[in-house]
C-alpha positions as CSV (number, residue, x, y, z in Angstrom):
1,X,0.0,0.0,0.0
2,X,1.4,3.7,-0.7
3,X,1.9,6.2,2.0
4,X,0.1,9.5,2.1
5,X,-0.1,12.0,-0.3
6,X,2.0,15.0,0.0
7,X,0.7,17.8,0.3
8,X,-0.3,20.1,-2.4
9,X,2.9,22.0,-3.7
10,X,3.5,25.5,-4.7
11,X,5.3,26.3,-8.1
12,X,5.6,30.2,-7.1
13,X,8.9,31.2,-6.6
14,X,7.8,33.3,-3.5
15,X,10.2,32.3,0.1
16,X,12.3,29.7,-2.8
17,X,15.9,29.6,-1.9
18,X,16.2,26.7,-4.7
19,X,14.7,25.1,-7.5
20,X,11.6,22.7,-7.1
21,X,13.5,20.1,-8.3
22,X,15.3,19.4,-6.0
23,X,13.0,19.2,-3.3
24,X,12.7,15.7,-1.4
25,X,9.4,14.8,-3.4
26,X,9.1,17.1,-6.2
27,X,6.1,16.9,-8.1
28,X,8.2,16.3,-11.6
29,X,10.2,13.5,-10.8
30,X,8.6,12.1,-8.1
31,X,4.6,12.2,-9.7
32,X,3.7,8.6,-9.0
33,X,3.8,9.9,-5.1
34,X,0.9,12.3,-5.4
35,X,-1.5,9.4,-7.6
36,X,-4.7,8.9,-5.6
37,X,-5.8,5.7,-4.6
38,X,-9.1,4.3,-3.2
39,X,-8.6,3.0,0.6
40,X,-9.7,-1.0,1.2
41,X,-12.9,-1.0,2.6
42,X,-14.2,-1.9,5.9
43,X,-15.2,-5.8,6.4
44,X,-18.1,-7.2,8.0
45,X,-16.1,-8.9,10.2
46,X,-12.4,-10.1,10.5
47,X,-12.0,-13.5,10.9
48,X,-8.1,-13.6,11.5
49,X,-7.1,-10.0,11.8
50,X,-4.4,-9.3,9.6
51,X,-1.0,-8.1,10.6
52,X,-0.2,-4.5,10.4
53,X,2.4,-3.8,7.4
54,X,3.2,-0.2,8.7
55,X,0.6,1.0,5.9
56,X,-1.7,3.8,6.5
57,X,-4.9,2.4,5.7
58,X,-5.5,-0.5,8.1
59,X,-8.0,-3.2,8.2
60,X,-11.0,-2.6,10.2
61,X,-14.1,-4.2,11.0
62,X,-17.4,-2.4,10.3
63,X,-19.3,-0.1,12.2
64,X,-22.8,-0.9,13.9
65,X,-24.0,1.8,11.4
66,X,-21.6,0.7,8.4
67,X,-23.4,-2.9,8.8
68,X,-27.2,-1.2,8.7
69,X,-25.5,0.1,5.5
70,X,-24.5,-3.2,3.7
71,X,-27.7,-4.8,5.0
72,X,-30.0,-2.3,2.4
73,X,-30.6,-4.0,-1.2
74,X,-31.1,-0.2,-2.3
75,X,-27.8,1.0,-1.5
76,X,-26.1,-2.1,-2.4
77,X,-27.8,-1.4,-6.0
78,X,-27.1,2.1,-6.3
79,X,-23.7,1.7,-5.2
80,X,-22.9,-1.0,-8.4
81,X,-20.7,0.5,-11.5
82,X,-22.5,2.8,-13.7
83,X,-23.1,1.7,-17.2
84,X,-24.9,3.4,-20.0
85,X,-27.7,1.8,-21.6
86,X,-27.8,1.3,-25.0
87,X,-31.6,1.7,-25.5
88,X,-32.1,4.4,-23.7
89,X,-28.7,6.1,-23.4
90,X,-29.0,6.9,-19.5
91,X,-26.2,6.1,-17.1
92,X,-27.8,3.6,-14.3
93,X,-26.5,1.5,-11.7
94,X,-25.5,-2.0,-13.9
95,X,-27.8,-3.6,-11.2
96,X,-30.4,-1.7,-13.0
97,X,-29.3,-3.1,-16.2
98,X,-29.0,-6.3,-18.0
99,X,-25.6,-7.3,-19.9
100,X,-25.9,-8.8,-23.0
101,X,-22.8,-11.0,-24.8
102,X,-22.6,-12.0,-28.1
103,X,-21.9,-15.9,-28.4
104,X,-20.4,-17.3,-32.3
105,X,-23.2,-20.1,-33.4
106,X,-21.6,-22.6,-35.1
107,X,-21.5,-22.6,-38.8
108,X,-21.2,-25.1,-41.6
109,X,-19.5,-25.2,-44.5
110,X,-20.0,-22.7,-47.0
111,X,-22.6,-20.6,-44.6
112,X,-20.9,-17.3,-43.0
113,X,-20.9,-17.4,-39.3
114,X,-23.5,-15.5,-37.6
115,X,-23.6,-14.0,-33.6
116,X,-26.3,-13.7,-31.3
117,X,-26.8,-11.3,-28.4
118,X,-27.4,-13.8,-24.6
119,X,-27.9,-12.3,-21.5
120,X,-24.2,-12.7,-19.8
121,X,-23.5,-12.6,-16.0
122,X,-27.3,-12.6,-14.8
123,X,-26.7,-16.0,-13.0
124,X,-24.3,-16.4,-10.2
125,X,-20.8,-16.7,-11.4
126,X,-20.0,-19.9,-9.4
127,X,-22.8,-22.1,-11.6
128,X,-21.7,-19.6,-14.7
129,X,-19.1,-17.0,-15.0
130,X,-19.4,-14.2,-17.2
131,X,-18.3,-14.0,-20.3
132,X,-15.2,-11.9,-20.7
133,X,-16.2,-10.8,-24.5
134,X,-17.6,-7.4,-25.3
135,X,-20.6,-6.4,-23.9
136,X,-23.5,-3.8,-23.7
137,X,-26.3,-3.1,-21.3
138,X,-29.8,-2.0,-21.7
139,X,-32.5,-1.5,-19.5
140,X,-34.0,-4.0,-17.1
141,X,-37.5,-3.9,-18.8
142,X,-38.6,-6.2,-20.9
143,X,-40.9,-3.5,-22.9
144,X,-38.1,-1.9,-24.2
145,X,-36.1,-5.1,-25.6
146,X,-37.9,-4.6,-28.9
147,X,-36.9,-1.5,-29.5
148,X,-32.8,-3.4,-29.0
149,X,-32.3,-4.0,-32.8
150,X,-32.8,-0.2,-33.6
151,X,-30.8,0.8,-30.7
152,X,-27.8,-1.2,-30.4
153,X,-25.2,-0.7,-32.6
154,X,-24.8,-4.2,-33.4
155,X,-22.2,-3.8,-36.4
156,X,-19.9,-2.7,-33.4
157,X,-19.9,-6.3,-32.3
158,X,-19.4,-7.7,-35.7
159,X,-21.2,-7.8,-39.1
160,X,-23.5,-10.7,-38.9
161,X,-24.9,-10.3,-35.4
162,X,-28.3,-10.7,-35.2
163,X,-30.8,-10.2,-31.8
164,X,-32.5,-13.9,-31.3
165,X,-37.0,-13.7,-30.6
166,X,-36.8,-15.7,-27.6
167,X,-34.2,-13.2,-26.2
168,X,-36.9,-11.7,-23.7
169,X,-38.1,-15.5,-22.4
170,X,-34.2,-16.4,-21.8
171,X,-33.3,-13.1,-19.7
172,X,-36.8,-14.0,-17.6
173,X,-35.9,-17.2,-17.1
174,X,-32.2,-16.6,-15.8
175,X,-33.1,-14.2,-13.7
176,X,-36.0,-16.8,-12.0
177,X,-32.8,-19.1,-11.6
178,X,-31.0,-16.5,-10.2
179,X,-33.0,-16.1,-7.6
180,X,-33.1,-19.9,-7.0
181,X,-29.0,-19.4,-6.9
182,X,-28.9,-16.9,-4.3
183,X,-31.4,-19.5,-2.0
184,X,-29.1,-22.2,-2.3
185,X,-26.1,-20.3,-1.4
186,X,-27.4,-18.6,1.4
187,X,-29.1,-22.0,3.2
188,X,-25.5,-23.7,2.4
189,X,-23.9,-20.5,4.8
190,X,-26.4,-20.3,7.6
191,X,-26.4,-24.0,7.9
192,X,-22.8,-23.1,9.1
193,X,-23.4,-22.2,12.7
194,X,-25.6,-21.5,15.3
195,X,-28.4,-18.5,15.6
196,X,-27.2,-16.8,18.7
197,X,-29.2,-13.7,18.2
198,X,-33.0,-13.6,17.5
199,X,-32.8,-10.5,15.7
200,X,-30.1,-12.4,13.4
201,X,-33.3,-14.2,12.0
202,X,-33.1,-14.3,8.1
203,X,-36.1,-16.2,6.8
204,X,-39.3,-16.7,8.9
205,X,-42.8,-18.2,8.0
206,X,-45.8,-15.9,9.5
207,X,-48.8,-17.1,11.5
208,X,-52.0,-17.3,9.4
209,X,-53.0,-14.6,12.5
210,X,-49.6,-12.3,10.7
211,X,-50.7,-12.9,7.6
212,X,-54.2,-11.6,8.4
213,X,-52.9,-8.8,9.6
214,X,-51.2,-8.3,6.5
215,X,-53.3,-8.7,4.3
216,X,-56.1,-6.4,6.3
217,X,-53.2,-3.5,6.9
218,X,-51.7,-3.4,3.6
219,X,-48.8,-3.1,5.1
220,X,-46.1,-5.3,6.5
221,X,-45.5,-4.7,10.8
222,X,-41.7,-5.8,10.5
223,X,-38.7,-3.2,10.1
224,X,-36.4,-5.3,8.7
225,X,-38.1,-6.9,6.2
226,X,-36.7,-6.8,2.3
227,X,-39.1,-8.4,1.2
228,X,-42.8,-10.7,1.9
229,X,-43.2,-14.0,-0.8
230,X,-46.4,-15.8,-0.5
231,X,-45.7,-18.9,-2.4
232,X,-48.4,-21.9,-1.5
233,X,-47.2,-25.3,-2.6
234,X,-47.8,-26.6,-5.8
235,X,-50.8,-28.2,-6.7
236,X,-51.1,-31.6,-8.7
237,X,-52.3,-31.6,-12.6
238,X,-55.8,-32.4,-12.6
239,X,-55.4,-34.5,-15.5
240,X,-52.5,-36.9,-14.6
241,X,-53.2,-36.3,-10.8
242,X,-49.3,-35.6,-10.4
243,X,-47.5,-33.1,-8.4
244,X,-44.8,-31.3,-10.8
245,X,-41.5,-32.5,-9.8
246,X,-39.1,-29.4,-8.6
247,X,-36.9,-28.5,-11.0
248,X,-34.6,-25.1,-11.6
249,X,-33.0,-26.3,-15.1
250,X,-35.7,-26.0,-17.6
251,X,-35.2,-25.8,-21.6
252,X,-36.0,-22.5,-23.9
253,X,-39.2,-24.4,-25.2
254,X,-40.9,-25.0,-22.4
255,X,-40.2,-21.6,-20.7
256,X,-41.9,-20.2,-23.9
257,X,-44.6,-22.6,-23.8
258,X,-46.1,-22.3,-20.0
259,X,-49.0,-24.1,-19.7
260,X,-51.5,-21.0,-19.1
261,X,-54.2,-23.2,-19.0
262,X,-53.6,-24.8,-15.8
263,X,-56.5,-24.7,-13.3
264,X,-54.3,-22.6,-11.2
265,X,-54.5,-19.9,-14.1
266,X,-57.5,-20.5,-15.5
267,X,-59.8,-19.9,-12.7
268,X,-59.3,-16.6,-11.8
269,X,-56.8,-13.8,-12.9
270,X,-53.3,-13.5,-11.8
271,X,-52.3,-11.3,-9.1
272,X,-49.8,-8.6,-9.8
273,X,-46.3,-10.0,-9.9
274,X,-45.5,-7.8,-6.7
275,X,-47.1,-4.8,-4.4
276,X,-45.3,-2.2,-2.1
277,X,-46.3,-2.2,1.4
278,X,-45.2,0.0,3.9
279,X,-43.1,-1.1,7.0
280,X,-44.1,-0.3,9.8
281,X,-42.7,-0.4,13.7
282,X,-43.4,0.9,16.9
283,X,-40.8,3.5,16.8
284,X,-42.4,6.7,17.8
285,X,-40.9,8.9,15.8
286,X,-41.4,7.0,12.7
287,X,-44.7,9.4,12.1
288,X,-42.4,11.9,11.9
289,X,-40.6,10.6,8.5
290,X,-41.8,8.9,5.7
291,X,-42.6,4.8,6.1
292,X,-39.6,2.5,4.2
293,X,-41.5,0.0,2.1
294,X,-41.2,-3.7,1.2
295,X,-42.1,-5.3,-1.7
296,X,-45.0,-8.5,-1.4
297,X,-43.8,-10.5,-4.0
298,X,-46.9,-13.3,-5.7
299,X,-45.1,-16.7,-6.0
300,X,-47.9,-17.6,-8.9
301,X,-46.8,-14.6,-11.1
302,X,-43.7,-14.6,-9.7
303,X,-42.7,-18.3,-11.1
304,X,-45.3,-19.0,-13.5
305,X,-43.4,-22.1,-14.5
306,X,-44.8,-25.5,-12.2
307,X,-41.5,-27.3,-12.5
308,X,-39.7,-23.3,-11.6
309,X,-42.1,-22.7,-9.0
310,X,-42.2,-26.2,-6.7
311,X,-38.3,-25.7,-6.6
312,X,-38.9,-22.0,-5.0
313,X,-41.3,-23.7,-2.5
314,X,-38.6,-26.3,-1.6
315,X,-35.4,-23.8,-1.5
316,X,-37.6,-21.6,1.3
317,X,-39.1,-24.7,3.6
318,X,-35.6,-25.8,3.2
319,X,-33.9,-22.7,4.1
320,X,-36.5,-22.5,7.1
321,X,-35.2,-26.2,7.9
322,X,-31.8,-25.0,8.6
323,X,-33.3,-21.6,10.4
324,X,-34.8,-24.0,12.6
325,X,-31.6,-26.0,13.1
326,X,-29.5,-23.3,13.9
327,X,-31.8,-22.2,16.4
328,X,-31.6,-25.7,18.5
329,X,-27.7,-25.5,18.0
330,X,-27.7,-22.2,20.2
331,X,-29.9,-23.5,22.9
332,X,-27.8,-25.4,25.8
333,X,-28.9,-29.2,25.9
334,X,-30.7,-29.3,28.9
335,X,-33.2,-26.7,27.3
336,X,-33.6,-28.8,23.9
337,X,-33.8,-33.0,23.0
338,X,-33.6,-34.0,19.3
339,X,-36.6,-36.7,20.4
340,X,-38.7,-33.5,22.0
341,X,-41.6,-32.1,20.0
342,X,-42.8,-28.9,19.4
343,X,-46.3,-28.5,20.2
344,X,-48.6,-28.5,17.3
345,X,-50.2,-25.7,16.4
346,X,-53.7,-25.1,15.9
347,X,-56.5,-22.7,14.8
348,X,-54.2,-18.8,13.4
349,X,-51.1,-20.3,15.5
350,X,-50.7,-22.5,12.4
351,X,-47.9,-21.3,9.5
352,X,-49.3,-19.3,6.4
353,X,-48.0,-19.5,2.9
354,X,-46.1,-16.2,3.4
355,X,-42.1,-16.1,3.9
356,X,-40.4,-13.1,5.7
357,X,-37.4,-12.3,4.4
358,X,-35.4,-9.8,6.8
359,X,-32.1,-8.2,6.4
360,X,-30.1,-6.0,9.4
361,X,-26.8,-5.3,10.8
362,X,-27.5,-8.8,12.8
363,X,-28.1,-10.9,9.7
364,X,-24.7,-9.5,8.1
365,X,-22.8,-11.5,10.6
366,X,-24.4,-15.0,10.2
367,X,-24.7,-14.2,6.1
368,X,-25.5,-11.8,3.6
369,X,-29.0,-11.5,2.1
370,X,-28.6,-8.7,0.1
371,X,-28.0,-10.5,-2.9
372,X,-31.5,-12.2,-2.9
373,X,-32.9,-9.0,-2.5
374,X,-31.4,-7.5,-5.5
375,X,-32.3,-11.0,-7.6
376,X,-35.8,-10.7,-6.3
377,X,-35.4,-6.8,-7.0
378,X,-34.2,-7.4,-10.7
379,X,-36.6,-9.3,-11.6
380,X,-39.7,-7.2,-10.9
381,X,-38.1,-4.8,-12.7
382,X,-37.7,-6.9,-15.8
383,X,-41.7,-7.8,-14.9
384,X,-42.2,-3.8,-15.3
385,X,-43.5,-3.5,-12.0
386,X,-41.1,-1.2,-10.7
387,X,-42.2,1.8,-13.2
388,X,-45.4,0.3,-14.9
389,X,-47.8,3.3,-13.9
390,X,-47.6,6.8,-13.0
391,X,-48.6,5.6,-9.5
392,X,-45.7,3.3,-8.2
393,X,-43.2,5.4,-10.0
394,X,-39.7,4.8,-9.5
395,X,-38.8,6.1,-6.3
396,X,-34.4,5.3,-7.1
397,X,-34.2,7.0,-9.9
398,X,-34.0,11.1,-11.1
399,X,-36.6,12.1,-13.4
400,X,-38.2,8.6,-13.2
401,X,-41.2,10.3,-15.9
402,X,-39.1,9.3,-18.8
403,X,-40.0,5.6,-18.8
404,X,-43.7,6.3,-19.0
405,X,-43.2,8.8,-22.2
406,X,-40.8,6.5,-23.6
407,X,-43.1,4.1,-23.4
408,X,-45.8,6.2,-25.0
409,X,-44.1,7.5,-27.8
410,X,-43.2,3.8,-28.8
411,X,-46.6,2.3,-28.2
């Protein structure tokens, strides 16, 4: 690590008995010692504290406050590398973005070699890395991929690159297995250790009671949640009186060809994809400032895939396994018997088919759920539900009006 930056210096020959030149760190010879560098940001938590090299930035461990930080999806998201859209030509956070990648299809003999744009890096890079090719970004919204081919200046990539019709169904559907990415990874690291703290509480199911209230309230009494999924278990096919099996991996076709027909579907209309609800606590000077709000996220339009959607249902009762597991680790042995039953529950005691997702400075030190968030985030963007109406505009973004009159003058 460099040391300090010297001050800056005077090229005025005022109070000079010699040349700058030869001054001890001269600002011609020596430049490199006035180049500005970023300082190595503060950890969650050190695990081995590393030994002091004499340097003048110095590993530290975060702040309660720092923590609250890292713990917000919103910041995390704003806080990503800025990359200009191609579509639209704005400068957003690339967390508001998707990255597309063009891939070389293979050719035969006597056919010229054609490229297609693929989304790149929307899954997690340990089940796919990115591609280190040339890229461009456009907007997380699906209603403005049609308007790619006329936007993107795909002779910049290469001659015969060409933007494939299922391109919106692919970007959807990685993003769905994104989210099923980040709940694997996260129940692998809090089935690590114990849950010491109850405010270190990730994923919780609520009461039918909490779910009433919910529901009854529009709003969600928890002040740490990110976000509220009600995803009910999967029900069998009428017709071959068989339960889909869960499944992430699914192929192009059958994404595209969703059986909308399903009595699920068919009965009544979907819900909307997701809703804002305030959060509320009993903080009294919360009437004072304006409520944070949480999105309620409908498994049904959420994953409207069977296969997609029973895997969702799994991931959460099996992250809520290992909640549960952690939670009997931390009590001493006396208090707890792997032969002793819970009571069953009865009447609004029982569990709903809504999942509390929470995120704090307590969560940051058993694991980080930020990244779940921003999946879930991303994805109801790309849904349009983020700016669909002049109602729920975007709250994260300057001069948010521009999507709706986009979107006019191109309908």
């Amino acid at each position: 690590m460099k040391n300090t930056i010297p001050g800056t210096p005077s090229f005025t020959s005022e109070g000079r008995t010699h040349s700058i030149l030869l001054d001890d760190a001269n600002p011609i010879t020596e430049g490199h010692l006035y180049n500005r560098h970023k300082s190595l940001p503060p950890r969650v938590r050190l695990v081995k504290p590393l030994q002091d090299t004499g340097a003048h930035d110095h590993p530290r461990e975060m702040t309660d406050e720092e923590r609250e930080w890292w713990s917000s999806p919103y910041l995390r998201m704003l806080a990503s590398p800025l990359r200009e859209c191609q579509i639209t030509r704005k400068k957003l956070p690339c967390d508001f973005l998707i990255r597309l990648a063009p891939v070389r299809l293979p050719a035969s003999q006597g056919v010229c070699e054609q490229q297609i744009l693929v989304p790149d890096g929307i899954e997690h890079p340990k089940f796919k890395p990115r591609r280190s090719t040339p890229a461009c970004y456009i907007v997380c919204w699906k209603d403005a991929l049609p308007y790619a081919t006329s936007r993107i200046p795909l002779r910049k990539f290469s001659q015969n690159l060409i933007v494939q019709p299922l391109l919106s169904a692919r970007i959807g559907y990685q993003l769905r297995l994104r989210v099923l990415q980040e709940l694997e990874l996260l129940t692998k690291r809090l089935a690590a250790g114990p849950l010491d703290d109850p405010a270190a509480t990730v994923l919780r199911r609520l009461t039918r009671s909490e779910w009433n209230v919910v529901r009854q309230t529009n709003s969600i009494p928890h002040k740490d949640a990110v976000a509220l999924m009600v995803v009910p278990p999967v029900n069998q096919n009428p017709e071959t009186k068989e339960k889909p099996q869960p499944s992430a991996q699914m192929d192009i076709a059958d994404v595209v060809q969703i059986d909308t027909n399903s009595s699920e579907t068919s009965s009544r209309r979907l819900p909307p994809l997701s809703i804002l609800h305030p959060v509320t606590d009993d903080d009294l000077g919360s009437s004072l400032l304006p409520n944070a709000q949480a999105p309620l996220y409908h498994g049904l339009s959420l994953f409207p895939a069977r296969p997609q959607r029973a895997a969702l249902h799994k991931a959460l009762c099996k992250l809520l396994e290992v909640e549960r597991r952690a939670r009997s680790r931390a009590l001493p042995a006396s208090d707890f018997s792997e032969n002793e039953k819970s009571p069953r529950a009865r009447g609004d005691a029982k569990g709903s088919h809504a999942f509390l997702l929470c995120s704090n400075q307590h969560t940051a030190k058993r694991a980080d759920v930020v990244p779940l968030a921003i999946a879930l985030w991303r994805l109801r963007m790309w849904e349009g539900q983020a700016y669909g109406s002049a109602v729920e505009t975007s709250h994260w973004e300057v001069d948010a009006g521009w999507r709706l009159s986009w979107a006019e003058k191109m309908y």
